[in-house]
C-alpha positions in Angstrom: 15.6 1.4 6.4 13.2 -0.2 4.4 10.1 -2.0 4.8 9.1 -4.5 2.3 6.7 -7.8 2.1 8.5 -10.5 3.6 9.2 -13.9 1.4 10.2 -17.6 2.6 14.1 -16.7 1.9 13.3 -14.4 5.1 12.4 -17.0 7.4 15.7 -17.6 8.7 16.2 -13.8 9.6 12.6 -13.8 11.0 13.6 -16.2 13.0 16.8 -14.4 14.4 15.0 -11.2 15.3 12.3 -12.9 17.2 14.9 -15.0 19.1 16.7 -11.9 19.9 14.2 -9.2 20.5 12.6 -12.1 23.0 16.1 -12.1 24.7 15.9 -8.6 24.9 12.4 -8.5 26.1 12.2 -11.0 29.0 14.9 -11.6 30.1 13.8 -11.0 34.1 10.4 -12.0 33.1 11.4 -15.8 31.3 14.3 -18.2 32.1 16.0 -18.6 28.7 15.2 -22.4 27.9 11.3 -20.6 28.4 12.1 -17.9 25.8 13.8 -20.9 23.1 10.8 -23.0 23.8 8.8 -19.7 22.9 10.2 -19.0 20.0 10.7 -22.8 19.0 6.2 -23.0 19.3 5.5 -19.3 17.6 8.2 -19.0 14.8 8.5 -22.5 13.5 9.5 -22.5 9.7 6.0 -23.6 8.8 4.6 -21.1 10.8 6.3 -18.1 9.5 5.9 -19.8 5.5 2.1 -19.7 6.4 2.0 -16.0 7.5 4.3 -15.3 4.4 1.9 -16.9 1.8 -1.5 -17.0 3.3 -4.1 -14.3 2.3 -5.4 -13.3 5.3 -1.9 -12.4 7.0 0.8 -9.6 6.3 4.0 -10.5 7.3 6.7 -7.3 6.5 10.8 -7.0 7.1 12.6 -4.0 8.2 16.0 -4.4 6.3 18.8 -1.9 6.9 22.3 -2.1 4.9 21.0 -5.5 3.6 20.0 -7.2 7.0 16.8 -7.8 8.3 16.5 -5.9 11.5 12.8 -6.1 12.2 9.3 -7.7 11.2 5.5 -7.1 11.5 2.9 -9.8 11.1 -1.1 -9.3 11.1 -3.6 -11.5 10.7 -7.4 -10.5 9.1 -10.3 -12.4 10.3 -13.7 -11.9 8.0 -16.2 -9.5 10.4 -18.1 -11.5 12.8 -21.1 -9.6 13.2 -21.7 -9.6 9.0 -19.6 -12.4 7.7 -17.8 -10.5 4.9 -14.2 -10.5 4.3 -11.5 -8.6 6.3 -10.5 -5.3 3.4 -8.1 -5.8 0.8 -4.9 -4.8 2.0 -3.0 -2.5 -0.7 1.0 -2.7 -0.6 3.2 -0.7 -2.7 6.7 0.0 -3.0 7.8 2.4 -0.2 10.0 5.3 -1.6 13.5 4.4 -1.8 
């Protein structure tokens, strides 16, 4: 498996993860128009093209035998207390 920095020609696979891991998820818990409506309002195309290019968010892929399998997304807020910036987030190249 690999982990790697997602890019827009992800969101489509994004997308299919978090429609099926929410299947997966709640399925006692949310009727299954609830858990399309869900995924429709939190992983709009927009949505995950923001995450993928705005500083303050990491948005990762888990790809095995060339398909994206999984995903990670974080957001940095700057420090409330002292204003400064969230830390610099250093990616490099996982081994292969």
């Amino acid at each position: 498996m690999t982990i790697r920095d997602a890019t827009t020609d992800d969101i489509d696979a994004i997308q299919r993860v978090a429609h099926s891991s929410w299947e997966a998820d709640y399925p006692d818990i949310l009727s299954r128009e609830s858990i399309q409506e869900g995924v429709d309002d939190w992983y709009t195309e927009a949505l995950i093209r923001d995450s993928i290019i705005w500083s303050q968010a990491l948005m990762l892929v888990a790809e095995r035998d060339d398909s994206i399998v999984g995903f990670a997304h974080a957001t940095f807020e700057p420090d409330e207390h002292t204003g400064d910036d969230p830390p610099r987030v250093r990616r490099s190249r996982p081994p292969r």
